[in-house]
TINU-275794 format. One line per field, with one value per residue (C-alpha): residue number from 1; residue in one letter; y, z, x. Coordinates in nm, 2 decimals, padded with zeros to 4 digits. Example, Ala and Ser with C-alpha at 12.3 -4.5 7.8 and 13.67 -1.06 7.14 Angstrom:
<mizas>
num: [1;2] $
residu: [a;s] $
yy: [-00.45;-00.11] $
zz: [00.78;00.71] $
xx: [01.23;01.37] $
</mizas>
This chain:
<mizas>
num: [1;2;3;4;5;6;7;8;9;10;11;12;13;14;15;16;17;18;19;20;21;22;23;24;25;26;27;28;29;30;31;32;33;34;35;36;37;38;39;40;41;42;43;44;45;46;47;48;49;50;51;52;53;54;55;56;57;58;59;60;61;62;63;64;65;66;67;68;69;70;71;72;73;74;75;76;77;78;79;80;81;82;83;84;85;86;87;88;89;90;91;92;93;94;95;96;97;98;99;100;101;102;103;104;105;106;107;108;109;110;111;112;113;114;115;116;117;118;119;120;121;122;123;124;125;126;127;128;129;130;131;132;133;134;135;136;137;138;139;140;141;142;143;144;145;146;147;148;149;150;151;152;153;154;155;156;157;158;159;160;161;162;163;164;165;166;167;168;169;170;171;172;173;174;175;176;177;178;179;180;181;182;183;184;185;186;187;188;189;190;191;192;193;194;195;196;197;198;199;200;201;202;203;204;205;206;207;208;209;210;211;212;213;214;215;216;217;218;219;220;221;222;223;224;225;226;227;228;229;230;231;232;233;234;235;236;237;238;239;240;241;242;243;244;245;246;247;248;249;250;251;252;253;254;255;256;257;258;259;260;261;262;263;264;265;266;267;268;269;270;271;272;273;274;275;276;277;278;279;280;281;282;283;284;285;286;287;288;289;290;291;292;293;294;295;296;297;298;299;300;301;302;303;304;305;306;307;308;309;310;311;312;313;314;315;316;317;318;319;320;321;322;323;324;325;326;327;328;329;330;331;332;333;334;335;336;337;338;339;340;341;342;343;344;345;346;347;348;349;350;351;352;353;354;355;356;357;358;359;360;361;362;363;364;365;366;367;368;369;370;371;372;373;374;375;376;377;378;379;380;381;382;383;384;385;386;387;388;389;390;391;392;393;394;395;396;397;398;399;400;401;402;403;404;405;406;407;408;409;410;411;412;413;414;415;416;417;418;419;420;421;422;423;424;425;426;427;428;429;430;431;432;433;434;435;436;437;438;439;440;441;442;443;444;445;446;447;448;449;450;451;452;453;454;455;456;457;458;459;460;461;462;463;464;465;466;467;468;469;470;471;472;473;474;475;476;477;478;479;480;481;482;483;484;485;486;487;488;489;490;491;492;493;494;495;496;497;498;499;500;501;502;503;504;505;506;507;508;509;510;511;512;513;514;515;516;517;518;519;520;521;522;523;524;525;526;527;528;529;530;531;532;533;534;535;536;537;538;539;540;541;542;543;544;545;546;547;548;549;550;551;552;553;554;555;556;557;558;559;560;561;562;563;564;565;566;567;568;569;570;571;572;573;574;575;576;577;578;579;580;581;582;583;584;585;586;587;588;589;590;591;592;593;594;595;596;597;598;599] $
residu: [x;x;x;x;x;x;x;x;x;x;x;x;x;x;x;x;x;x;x;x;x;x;x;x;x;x;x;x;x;x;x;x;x;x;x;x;x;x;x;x;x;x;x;x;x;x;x;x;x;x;x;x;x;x;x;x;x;x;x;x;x;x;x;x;x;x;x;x;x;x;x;x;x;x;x;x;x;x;x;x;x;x;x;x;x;x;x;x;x;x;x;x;x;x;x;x;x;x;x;x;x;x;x;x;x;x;x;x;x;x;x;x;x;x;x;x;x;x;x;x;x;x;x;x;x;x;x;x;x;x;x;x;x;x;x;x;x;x;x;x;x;x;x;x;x;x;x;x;x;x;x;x;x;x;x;x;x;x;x;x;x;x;x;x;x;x;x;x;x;x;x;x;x;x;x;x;x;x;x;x;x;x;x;x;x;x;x;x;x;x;x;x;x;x;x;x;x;x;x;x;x;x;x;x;x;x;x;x;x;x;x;x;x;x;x;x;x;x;x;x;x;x;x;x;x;x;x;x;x;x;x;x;x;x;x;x;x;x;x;x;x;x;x;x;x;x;x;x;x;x;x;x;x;x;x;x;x;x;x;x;x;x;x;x;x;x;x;x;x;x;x;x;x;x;x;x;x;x;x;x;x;x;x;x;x;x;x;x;x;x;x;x;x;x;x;x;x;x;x;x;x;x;x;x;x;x;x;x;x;x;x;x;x;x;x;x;x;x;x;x;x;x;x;x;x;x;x;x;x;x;x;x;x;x;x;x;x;x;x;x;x;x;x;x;x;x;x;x;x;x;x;x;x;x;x;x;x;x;x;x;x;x;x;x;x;x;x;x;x;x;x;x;x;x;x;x;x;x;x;x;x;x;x;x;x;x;x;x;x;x;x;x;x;x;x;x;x;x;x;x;x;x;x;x;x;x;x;x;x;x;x;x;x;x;x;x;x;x;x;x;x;x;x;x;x;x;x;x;x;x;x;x;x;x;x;x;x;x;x;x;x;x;x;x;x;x;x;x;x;x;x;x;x;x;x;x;x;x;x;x;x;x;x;x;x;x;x;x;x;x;x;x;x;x;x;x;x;x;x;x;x;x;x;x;x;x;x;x;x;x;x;x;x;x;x;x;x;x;x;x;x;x;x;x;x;x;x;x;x;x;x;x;x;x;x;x;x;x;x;x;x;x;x;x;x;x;x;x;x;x;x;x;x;x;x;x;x;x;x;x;x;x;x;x;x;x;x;x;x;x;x;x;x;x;x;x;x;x;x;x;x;x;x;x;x;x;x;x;x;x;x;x;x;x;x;x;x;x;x;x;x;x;x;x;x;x;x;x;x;x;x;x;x;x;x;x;x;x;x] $
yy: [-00.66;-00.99;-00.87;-00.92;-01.31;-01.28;-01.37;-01.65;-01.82;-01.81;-02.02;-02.31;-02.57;-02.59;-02.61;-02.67;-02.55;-02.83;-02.68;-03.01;-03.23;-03.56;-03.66;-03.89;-03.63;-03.57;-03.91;-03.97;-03.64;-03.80;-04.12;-03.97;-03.76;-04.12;-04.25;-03.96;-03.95;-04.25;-04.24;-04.37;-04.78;-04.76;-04.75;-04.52;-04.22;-04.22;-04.02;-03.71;-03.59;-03.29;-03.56;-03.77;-03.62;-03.84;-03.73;-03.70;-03.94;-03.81;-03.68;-03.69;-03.40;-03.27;-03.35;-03.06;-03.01;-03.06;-02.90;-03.01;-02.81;-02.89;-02.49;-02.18;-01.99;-02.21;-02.18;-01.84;-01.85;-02.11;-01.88;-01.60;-01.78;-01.95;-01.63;-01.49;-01.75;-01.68;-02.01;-01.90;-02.15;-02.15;-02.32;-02.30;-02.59;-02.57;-02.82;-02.60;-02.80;-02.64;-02.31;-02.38;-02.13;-01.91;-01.56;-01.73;-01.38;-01.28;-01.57;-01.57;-01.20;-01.21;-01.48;-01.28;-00.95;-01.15;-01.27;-01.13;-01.42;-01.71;-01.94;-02.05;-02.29;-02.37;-02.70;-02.89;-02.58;-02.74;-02.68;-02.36;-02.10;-01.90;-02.08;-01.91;-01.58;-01.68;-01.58;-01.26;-01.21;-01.23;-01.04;-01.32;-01.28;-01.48;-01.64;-01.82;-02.16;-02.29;-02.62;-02.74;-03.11;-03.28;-03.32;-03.66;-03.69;-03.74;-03.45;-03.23;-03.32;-03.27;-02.92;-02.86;-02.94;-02.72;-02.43;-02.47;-02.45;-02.12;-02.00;-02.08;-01.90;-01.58;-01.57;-01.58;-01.31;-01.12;-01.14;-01.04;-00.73;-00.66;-00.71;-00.46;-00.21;-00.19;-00.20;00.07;00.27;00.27;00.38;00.68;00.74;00.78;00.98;01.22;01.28;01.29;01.56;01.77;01.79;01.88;02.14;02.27;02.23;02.47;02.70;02.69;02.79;03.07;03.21;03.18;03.34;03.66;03.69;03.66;03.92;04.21;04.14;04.20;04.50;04.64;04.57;04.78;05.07;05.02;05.09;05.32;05.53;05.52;05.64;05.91;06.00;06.02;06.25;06.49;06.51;06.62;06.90;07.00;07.03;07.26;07.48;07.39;07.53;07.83;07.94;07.88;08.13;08.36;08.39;08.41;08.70;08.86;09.08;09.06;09.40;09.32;09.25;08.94;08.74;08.62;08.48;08.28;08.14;07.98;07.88;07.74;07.54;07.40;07.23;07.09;06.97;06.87;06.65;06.48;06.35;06.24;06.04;05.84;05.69;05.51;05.51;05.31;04.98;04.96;04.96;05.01;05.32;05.50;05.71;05.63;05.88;06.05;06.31;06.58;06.50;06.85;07.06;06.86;06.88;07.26;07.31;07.08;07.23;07.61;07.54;07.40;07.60;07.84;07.53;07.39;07.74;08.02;07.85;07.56;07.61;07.42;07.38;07.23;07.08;06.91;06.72;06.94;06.77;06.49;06.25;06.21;05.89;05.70;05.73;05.90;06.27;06.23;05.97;06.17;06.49;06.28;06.12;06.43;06.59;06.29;06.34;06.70;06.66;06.43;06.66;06.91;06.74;06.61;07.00;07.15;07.37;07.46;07.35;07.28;07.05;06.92;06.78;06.63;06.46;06.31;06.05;05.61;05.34;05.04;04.78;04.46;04.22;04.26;04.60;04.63;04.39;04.60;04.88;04.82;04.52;04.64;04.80;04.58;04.68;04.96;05.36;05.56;05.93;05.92;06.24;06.23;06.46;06.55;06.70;06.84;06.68;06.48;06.16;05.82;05.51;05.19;05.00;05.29;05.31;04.88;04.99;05.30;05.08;04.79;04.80;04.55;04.85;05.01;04.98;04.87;05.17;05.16;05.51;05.54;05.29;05.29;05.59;05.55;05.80;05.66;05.27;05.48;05.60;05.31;05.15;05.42;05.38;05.06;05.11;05.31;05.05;05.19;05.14;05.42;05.35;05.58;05.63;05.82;05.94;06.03;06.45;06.46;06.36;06.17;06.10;05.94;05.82;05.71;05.58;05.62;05.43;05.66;05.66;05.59;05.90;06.27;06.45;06.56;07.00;07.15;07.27;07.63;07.59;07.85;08.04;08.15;07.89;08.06;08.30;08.33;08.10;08.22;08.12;07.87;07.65;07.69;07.34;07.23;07.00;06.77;06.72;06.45;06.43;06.38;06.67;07.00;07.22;07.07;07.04;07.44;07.51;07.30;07.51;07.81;07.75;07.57;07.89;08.12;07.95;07.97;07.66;07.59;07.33;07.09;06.92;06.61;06.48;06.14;05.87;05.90;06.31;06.28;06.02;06.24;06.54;06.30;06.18;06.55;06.77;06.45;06.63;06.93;06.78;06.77;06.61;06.41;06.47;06.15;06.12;05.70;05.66;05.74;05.73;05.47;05.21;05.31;05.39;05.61;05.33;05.21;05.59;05.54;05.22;05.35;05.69;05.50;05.28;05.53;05.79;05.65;05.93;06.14;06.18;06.10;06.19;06.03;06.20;06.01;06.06;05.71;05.52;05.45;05.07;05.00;05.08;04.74;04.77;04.65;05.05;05.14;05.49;05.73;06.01;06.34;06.18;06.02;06.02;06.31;06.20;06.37;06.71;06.81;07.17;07.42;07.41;07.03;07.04;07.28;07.12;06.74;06.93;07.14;06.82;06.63;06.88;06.94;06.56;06.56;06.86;06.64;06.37] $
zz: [-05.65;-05.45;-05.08;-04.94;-04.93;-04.63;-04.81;-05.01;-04.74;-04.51;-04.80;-04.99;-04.77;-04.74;-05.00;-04.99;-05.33;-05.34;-05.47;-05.56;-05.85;-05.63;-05.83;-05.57;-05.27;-05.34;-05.29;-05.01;-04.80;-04.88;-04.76;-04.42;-04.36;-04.41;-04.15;-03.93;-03.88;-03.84;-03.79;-03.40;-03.56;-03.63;-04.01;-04.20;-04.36;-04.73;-04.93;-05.11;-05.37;-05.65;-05.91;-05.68;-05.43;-05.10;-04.82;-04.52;-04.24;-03.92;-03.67;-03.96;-04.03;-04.42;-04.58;-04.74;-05.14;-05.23;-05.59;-05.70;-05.92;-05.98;-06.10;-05.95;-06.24;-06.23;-05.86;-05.89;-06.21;-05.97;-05.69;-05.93;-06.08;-05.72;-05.58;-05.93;-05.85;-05.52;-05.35;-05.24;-05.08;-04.69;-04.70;-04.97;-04.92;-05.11;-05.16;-05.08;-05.34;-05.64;-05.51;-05.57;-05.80;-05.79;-05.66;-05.40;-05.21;-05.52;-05.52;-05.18;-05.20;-05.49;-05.32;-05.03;-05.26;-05.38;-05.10;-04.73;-04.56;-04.70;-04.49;-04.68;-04.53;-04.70;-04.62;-04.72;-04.74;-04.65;-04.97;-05.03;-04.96;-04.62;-04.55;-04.22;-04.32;-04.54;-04.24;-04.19;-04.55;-04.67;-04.32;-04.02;-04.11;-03.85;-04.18;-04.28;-04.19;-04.30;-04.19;-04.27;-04.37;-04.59;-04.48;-04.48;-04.58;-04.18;-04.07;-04.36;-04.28;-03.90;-04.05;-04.28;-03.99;-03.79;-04.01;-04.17;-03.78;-03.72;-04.06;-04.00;-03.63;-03.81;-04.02;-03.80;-03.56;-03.86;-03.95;-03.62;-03.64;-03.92;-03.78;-03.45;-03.70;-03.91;-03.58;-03.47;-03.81;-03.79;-03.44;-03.52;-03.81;-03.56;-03.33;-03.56;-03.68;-03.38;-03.28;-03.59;-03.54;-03.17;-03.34;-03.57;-03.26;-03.08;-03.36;-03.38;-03.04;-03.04;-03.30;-03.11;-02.84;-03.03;-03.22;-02.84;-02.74;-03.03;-02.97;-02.59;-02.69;-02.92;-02.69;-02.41;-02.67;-02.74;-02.37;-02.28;-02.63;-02.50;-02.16;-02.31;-02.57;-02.25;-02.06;-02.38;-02.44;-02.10;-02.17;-02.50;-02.43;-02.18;-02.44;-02.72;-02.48;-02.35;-02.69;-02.87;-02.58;-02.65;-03.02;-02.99;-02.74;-03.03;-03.31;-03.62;-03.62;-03.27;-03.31;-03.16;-03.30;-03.58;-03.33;-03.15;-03.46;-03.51;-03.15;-03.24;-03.57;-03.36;-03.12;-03.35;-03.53;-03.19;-03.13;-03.45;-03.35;-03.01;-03.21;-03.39;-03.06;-03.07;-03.43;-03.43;-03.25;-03.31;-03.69;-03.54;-03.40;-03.75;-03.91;-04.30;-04.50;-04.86;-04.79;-05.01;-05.04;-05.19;-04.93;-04.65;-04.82;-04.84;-04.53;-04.39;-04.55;-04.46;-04.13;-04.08;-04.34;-04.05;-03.88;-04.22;-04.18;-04.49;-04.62;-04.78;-05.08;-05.09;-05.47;-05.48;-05.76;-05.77;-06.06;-06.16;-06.05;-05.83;-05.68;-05.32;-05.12;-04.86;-04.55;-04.18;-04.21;-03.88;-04.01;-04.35;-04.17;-03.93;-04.28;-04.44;-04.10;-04.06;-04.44;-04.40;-04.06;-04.24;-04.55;-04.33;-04.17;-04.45;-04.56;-04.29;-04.54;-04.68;-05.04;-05.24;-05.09;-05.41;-05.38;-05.64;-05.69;-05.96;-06.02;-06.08;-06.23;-06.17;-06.41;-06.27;-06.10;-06.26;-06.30;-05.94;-05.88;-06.11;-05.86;-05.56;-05.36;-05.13;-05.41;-05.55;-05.90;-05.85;-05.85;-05.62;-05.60;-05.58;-05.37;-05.41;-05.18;-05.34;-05.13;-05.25;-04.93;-04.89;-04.97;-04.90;-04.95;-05.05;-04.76;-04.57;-04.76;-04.74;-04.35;-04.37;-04.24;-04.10;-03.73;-03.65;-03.69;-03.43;-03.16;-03.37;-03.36;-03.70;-03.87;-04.12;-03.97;-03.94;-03.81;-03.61;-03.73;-04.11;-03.94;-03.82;-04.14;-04.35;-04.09;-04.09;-04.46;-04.48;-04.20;-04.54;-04.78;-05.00;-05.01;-04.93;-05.17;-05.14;-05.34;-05.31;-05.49;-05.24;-05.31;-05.53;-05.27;-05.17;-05.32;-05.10;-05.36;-05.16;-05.29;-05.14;-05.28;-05.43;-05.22;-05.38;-05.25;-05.18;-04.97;-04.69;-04.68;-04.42;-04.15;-03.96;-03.63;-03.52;-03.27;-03.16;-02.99;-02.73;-02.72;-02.35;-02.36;-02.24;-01.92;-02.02;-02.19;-01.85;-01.66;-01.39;-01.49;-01.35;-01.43;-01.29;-01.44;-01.22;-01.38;-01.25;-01.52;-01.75;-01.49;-01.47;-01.85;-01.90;-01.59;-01.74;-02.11;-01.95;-01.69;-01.96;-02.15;-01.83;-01.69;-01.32;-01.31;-01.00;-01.03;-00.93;-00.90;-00.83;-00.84;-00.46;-00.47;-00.74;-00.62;-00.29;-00.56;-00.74;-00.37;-00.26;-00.61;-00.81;-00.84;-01.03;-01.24;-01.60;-01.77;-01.62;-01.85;-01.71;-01.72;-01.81;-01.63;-01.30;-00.99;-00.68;-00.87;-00.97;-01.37;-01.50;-01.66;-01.28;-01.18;-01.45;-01.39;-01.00;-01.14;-01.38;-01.14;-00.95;-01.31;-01.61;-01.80;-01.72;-01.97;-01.95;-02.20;-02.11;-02.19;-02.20;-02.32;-02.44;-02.74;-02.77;-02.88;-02.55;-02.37;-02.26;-02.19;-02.30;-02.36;-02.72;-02.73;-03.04;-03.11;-03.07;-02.93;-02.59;-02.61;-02.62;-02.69;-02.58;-02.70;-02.79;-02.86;-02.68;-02.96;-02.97;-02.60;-02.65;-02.93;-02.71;-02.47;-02.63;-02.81;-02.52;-02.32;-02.65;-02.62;-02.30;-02.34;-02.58;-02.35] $
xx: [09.40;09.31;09.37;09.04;08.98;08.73;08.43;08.59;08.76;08.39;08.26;08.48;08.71;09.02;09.25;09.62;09.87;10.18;10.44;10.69;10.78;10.72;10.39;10.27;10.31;09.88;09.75;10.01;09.87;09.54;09.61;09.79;09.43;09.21;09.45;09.48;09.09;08.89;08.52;08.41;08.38;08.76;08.72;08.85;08.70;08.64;08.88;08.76;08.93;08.77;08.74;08.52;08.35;08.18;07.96;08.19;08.11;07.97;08.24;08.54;08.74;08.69;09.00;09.14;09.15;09.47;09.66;09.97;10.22;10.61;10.64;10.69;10.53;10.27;10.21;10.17;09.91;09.68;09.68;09.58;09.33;09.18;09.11;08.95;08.78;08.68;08.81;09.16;09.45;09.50;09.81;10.10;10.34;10.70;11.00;11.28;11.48;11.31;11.43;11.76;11.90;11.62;11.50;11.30;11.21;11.05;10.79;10.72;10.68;10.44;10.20;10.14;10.09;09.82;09.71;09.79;09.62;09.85;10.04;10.41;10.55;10.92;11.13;11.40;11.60;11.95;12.09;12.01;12.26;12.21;11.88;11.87;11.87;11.57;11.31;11.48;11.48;11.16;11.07;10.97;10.64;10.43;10.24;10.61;10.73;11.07;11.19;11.55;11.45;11.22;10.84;10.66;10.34;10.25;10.40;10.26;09.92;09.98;10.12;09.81;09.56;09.70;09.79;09.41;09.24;09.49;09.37;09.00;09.04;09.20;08.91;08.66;08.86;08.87;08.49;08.44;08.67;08.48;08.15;08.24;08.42;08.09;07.90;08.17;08.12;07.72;07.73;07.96;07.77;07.50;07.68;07.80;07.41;07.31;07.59;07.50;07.13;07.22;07.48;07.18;06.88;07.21;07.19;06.85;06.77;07.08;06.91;06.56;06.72;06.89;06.52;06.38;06.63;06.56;06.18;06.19;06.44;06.21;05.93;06.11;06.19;05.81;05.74;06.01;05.85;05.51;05.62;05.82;05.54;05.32;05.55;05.60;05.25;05.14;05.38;05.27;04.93;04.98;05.23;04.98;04.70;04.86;04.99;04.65;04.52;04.77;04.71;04.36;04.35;04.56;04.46;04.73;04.80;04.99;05.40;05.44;05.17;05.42;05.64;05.35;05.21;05.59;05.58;05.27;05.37;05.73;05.47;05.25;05.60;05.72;05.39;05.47;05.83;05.67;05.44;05.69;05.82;05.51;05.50;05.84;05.73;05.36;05.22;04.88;04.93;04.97;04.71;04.73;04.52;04.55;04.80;04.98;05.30;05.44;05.24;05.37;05.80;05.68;05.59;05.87;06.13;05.98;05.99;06.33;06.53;06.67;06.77;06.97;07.17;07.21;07.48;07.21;07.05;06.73;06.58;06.23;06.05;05.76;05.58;05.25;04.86;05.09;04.83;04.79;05.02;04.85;05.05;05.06;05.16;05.35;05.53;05.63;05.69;05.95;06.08;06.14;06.31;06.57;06.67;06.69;06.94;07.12;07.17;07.26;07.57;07.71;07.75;07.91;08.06;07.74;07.59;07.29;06.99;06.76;06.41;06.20;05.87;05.73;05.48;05.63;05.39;05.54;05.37;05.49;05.71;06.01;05.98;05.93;06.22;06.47;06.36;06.38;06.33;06.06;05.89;05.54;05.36;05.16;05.16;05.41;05.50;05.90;06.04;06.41;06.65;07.04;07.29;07.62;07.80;08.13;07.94;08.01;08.24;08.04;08.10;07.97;07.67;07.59;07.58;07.37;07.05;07.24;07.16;07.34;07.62;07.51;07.71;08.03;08.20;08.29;08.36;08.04;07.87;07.46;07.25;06.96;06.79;06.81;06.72;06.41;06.32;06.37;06.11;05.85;05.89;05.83;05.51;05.38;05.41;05.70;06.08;06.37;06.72;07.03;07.33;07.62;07.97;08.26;08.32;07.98;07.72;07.43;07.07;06.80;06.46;06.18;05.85;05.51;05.21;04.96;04.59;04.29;04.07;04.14;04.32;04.11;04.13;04.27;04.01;04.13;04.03;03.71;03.87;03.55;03.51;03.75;03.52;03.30;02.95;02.62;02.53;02.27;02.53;02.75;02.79;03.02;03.26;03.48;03.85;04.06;04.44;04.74;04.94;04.92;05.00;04.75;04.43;04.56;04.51;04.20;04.05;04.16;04.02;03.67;03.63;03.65;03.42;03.21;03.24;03.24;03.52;03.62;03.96;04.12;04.47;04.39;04.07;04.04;03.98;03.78;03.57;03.50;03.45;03.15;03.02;02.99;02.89;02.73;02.38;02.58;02.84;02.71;03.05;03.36;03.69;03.94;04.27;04.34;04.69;04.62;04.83;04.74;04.64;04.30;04.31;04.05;03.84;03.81;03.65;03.45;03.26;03.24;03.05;02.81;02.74;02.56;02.48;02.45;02.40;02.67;02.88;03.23;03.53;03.86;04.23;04.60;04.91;04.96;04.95;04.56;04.67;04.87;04.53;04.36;03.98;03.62;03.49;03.58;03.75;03.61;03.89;03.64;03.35;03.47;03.83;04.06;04.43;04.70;04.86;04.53;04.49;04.24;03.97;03.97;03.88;03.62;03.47;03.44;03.29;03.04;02.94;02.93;02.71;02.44;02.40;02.30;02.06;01.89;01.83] $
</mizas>
């Protein structure tokens, strides 16, 4: 428990522990140092002894403090009691002739369990038996001196002066190891902090770089949706168009008007899913209103029931007077779909599909939290679908909207088309949960948050409108759009309203169109994604530049948010998104011409 003697031997002088029953060995040692070290005038220096103590003359070496015992026991109880004191010996000096008869390893032994830093130095060992084996014995510990004769008091101080300066030199070598290993410590302390902030700034930026990496993902499924939504659209306007002709140009009686009108209700259905491309990657794009949820699961579900096969039993059963949820109809409609696909191949077999609404208050927090984490306090109308499938494991249901599962290959792993809806549902402001017994089946609840107003009523589109115009309401209009099948069917809908119509595939033919027919053309219906490099917005700062007051009404298949430009775009008024049905084009047109008559 005394090892460390570093601070102690840094602050107290020397002292040397006699270890012989000569009682005038002390004041001869001290006596041998007066002589041994003169000051510079040839006197000698004063003793100093711990009863006395002198100032020490300039230049003279401190003599050392010297204790005197003729006992082992008692060596070994000062040695104990010097370095509880914190002024430990250097030098322990012992006359081999009290050994005699005695376990000498022992007490050498315990000294230097006390204290490691001890020099023993043993003489006058002659008489004991095998003194030479005594340095092999207790180890040849470099700290060990054993002499064969008797010292003098000369040659013990010679001994003591130089065993003190080797001793004073160990201690400073040692004060400096520890000085470079604390130095050593503090600067690997450093180094490792510095190491783990760079390992956490690493982590840090991997995880920057995977969040950069989904966001420029999800920003390229944005782009590739809105290019796909574009292409779709083109395309379903002109089957929108052509199939709104066709039923209008039909009386009921006539067979195949059923089988239009479902042609008809597939596209509209079909414009929906293109819609949630966009719908998917861009918040802003949706179209919340107060919708009715049960008219929309009715319709829904009437629709696809041939698709879910004879062999699925669909029970519905709605909550009477449920209010209407604030969300985009697309968006539900593409909800409802998904679950009903998914229903519908977990019952290969066939089975029973149950769907439910009723009406949730959730009064707070906690109530919320017991919920459903996404859920908030508020009112919600919960629509719950139950299949009879196979069902699923729970580690197959934790992955049901882990994307991160994706591409794992995992048997049960996530489906997009669940990731999707769990993300439009959350675009609405409600929560989706699912649960599932393996053999029993699966039970999605979702909640929607209830709206505040009404739902608006369904408005049947006056087909008479479709009907021809007088000549006086006749104008010539021009058409630019850089697909041909849909310039064909606006040309075919505005000449039979009339219409003289000039068309354009391109901002170059239409701008030689406006330079040749500008004292004619009444109305300009634009196309915004144009070919060459000249968008439609360009056309139309190059036309008002020279006509003010023609009225122009732009088209695109895009998402309206991805379109960058100063002129604000009014759905009905100057902007006609794409699918648009027949009517819809009439109607912006006729409105667009009566303001222009009231000019």
């Amino acid at each position: 428990m005394y090892l460390n003697t570093l601070q102690a031997n840094l602050v107290t002088s020397c002292r040397i522990l006699i270890v012989s029953d000569e009682r005038s060995i002390k004041e001869d040692l001290h006596l041998s140092h007066a002589l041994q070290n003169n000051g510079p005038s040839g006197s000698s220096s004063t003793l100093l002894t711990p009863s006395a103590p002198v100032p020490k003359p300039k230049n003279a070496a401190l003599p050392p403090e010297v204790i005197n015992t003729g006992s082992d026991k008692e060596a070994l109880a000062l040695l104990e009691s010097a370095l509880r004191e914190h002024r430990p010996f250097s030098v322990v000096i012992i006359d081999g002739r009290l050994l005699h008869g005695k376990d000498y390893r022992h007490f050498v032994r315990r000294m230097w369990q006390m204290q490691r830093d001890l020099y023993v130095v043993i003489h006058a060992v002659s008489q004991l038996d095998a003194f030479e084996q005594i340095p092999i014995d207790l180890g040849s510990n470099h700290q060990l001196l054993v002499l064969k004769f008797r010292l003098v008091p000369f040659e013990i101080t010679q001994l003591v002066r130089t065993l003190t300066s080797k001793h004073h030199a160990d201690l400073q070598t040692s004060e400096r190891n520890l000085t470079l290993n604390a130095q050593l410590l503090e600067a690997t302390t450093q180094f490792e902090d510095v190491s783990n902030r760079l390992r956490l700034e690493q982590d840090h930026r991997r995880q920057l770089e995977d969040q950069l990496c989904r966001t420029q993902r999800l920003e390229t499924m944005g782009r590739f949706a809105d290019a796909m939504a574009h292409f779709f659209n083109n395309y379903l306007t002109v089957i929108r168009g052509h199939l709104e002709v066709a039923t209008a140009g039909q009386s009921p009686a006539q067979g195949g008007s059923q089988v239009l009108q479902d042609l008809l209700v597939a596209t509209q259905h079909a414009m929906g899913v293109t819609s949630q491309f966009v719908a998917f990657t861009r918040r802003d794009y949706l179209q919340p209103a107060p919708v009715q949820l049960a008219q929309i699961i009715d319709a829904q579900t009437a629709l696809l029931q041939k698709a879910l096969g004879e062999n699925i039993a669909i029970q519905i059963q709605h909550q009477p007077d449920l209010p209407c949820v604030m969300a985009d109809q697309a968006s539900v409609e593409q909800i409802i779909f998904n679950l009903l696909v998914h229903a519908r191949d977990s019952m290969p077999g066939g089975g029973r599909l149950m769907i439910q609404t009723r009406f949730v208050s959730v009064p707070d927090a906690t109530a919320a939290s017991r919920l459903h984490g996404d859920a908030r306090p508020g009112d919600y109308v919960l629509m719950t679908l139950a299949d009879t499938g196979s069902g699923m494991t729970a580690a197959e249901l934790s992955r049901l909207f882990d994307s991160s599962h994706l591409d794992s290959g995992q048997q049960g792993g996530a489906d997009i088309a669940l990731i999707l809806v769990q993300g439009l549902v959350r675009l609405q402001g409600g929560w989706i949960a699912a649960s599932s017994v393996i053999d029993v089946g699966t039970e999605f609840s979702i909640g929607l948050p209830v709206a505040t107003g009404n739902a608006p009523q369904p408005v049947t589109p006056d087909k008479k409108l479709l009907e021809s115009s007088s000549e006086s309401d006749c104008s010539t209009i021009l058409v630019v759009d850089d697909e041909d099948s849909v310039r064909q069917v606006m040309e075919y809908v505005l000449t039979s309203q009339g219409h003289q119509v000039l068309c354009a595939s391109d901002a170059n033919e239409a701008w030689a169109l406006w330079r040749s027919k500008s004292s004619v053309i009444k109305l300009a219906i634009i196309d915004i994604k144009l070919p060459g490099g000249v968008s439609g917005f360009d056309l139309e700062k190059a036309i008002s530049a020279e006509d003010s007051t023609l009225p122009v009404i732009f088209t695109c298949g895009y998402a309206q948010t991805s379109l960058s430009s100063e002129k604000e775009l009014k759905t009905g008024e100057n902007f006609l998104p794409k699918p648009f049905g027949m009517v819809e084009l009439l109607n912006i047109v006729g409105k667009a011409l009566l303001n222009t008559a009231r000019l």
